[in-house]
C-alpha positions in Angstrom: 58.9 51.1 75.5 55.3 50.8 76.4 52.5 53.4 74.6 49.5 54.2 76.1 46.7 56.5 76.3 42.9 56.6 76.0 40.8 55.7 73.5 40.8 58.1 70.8 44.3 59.4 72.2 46.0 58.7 69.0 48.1 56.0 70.2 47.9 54.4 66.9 49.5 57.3 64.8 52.2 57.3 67.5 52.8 53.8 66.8 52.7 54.1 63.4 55.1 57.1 62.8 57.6 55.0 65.2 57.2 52.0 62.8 58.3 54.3 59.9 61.9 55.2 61.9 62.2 51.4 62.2 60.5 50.4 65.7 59.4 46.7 66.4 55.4 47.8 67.3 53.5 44.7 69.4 50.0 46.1 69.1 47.7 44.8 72.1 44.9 45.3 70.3 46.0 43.2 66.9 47.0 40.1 69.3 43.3 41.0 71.2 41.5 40.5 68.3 43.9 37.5 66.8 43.2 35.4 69.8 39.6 35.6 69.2 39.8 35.3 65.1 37.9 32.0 63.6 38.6 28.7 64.3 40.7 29.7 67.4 40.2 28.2 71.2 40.3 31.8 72.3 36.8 32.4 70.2 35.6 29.0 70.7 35.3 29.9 74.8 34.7 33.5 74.3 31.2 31.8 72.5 30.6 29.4 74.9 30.8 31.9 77.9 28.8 34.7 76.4 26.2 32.8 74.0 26.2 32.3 69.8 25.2 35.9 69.9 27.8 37.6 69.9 29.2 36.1 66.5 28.2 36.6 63.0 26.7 34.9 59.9 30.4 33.9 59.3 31.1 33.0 62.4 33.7 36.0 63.8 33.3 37.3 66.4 30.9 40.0 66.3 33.1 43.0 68.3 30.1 45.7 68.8 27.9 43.2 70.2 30.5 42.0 72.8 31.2 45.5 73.5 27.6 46.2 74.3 28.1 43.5 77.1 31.1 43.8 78.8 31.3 47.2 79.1 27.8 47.8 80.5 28.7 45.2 82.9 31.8 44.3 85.1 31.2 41.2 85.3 31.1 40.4 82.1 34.1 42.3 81.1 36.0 40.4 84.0 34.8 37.0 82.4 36.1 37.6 79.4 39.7 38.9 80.3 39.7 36.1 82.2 39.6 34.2 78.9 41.9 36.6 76.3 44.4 38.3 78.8 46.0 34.9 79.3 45.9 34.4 75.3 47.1 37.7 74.6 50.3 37.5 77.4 51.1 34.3 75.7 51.2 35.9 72.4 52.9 38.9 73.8 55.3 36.9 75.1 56.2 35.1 71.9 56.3 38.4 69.9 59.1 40.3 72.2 60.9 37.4 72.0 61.6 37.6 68.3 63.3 41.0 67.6 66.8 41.4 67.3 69.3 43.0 69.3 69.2 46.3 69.6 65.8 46.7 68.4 63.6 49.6 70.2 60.3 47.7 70.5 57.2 49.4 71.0 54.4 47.7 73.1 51.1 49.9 72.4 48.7 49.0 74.8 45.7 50.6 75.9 45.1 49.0 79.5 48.9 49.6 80.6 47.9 51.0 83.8 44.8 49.5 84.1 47.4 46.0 84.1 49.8 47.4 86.7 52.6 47.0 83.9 53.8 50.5 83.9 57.3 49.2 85.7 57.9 46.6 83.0 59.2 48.9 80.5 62.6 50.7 80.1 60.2 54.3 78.9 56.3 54.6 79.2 55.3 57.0 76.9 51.2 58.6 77.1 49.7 60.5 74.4 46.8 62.4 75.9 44.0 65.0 73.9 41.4 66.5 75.5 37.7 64.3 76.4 35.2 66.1 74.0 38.3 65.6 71.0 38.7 62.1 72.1 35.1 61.9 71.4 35.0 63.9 68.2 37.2 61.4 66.8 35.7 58.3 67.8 32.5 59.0 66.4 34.1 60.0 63.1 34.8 56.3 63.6 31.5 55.5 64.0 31.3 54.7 67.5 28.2 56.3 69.2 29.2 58.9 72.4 27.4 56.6 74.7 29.6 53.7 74.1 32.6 55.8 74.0 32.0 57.3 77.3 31.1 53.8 78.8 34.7 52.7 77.4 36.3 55.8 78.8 35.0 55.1 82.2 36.3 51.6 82.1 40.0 53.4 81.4 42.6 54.8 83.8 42.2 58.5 84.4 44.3 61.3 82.6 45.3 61.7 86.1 46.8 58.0 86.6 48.1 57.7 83.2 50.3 60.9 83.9 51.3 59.4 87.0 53.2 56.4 85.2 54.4 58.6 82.1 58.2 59.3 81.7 57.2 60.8 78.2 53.8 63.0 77.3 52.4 63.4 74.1 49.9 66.0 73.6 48.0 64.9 70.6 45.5 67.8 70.6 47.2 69.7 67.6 47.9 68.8 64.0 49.2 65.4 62.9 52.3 67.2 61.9 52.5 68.6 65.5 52.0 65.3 66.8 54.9 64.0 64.4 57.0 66.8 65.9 56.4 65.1 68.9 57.0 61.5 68.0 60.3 62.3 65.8 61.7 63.8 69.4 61.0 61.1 70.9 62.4 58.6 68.2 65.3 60.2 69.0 65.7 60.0 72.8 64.7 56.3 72.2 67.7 55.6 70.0 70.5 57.6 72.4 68.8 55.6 75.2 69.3 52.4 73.7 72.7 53.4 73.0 73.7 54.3 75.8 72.5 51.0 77.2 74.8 49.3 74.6 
């Protein structure tokens, strides 16, 4: 299955209520940032591309900085998925080769349509909430509006995302409504799986 959604969709609490029913969850943006953790090759040419300024003291990578960079310029941002996408498909690849059979695997991943990988996966599920939410929440996470919007506008639409979906998840209730939602789901998963035997 493959979850995606916007930034500040809620993709995460999707993912993590299907972990509790036992899914397999491959989170894009856990392999993203363990490709460029210390000592790697992935952060070692992420540095060499875009300067010692983007790391810290310690010598990770400094995320807000890079952020700053790439998504305030195209190039950039092209430059550097030119170095982790190939990382993170590598990784990706090594991870859904390791559950068992019969496991329903979840691939969260922000840039599914942005990736063209929406026919890759048996059920694309979308979890959507409305913009000024979406916003809400990520500056409760610290993330100032202007560099929220310039990550929204470097996203698929709500419009394209629907357009791949075979499942929507309005996420702009409760957390228990969202659960609702997710337990639903769990549950076509399963009868889907086995029905495929």
């Amino acid at each position: 299955m493959g979850l995606t959604g916007g930034i500040g969709s809620g993709k995460s609490a999707v993912s993590s209520r299907l972990a509790e029913h036992g899914a397999i969850v491959i989170d894009a943006d856990n392999l993203a940032r363990a490709v460029v953790a210390p000592g790697t090759p992935g952060l070692a040419a992420v540095a060499a591309a875009f300067g010692p300024g983007i790391l810290r003291p310690d010598g990770s990578l400094d995320r807000e900085q890079l952020g700053t960079v790439v998504f305030a310029d195209p190039a950039a941002r092209r430059r550097l998925e030119g170095i982790t996408h190939p990382l993170i498909r590598d990784e990706t690849a090594r991870q859904f080769s390791a559950p068992p059979p019969g496991a329903v695997v979840v691939h969260d991943i922000p840039l599914l349509v942005e990736a063209g990988m929406a026919k890759g996966y048996d059920v694309v599920v979308v979890v959507e909430a409305p913009r000024e939410l979406r916003l809400e929440r990520l500056a409760g996470r610290g993330l100032p509006r202007d560099q929220a919007e310039a990550r929204m506008a470097n996203q698929a639409s709500d419009e394209d995302r629907r357009a791949v979906a075979d499942v929507l998840l309005d996420n702009s209730g409760t957390l228990a409504d969202l659960h609702a939602q997710v337990d639903a789901l769990w549950l076509d998963l399963v009868a889907r799986r086995d029905a495929a035997g």
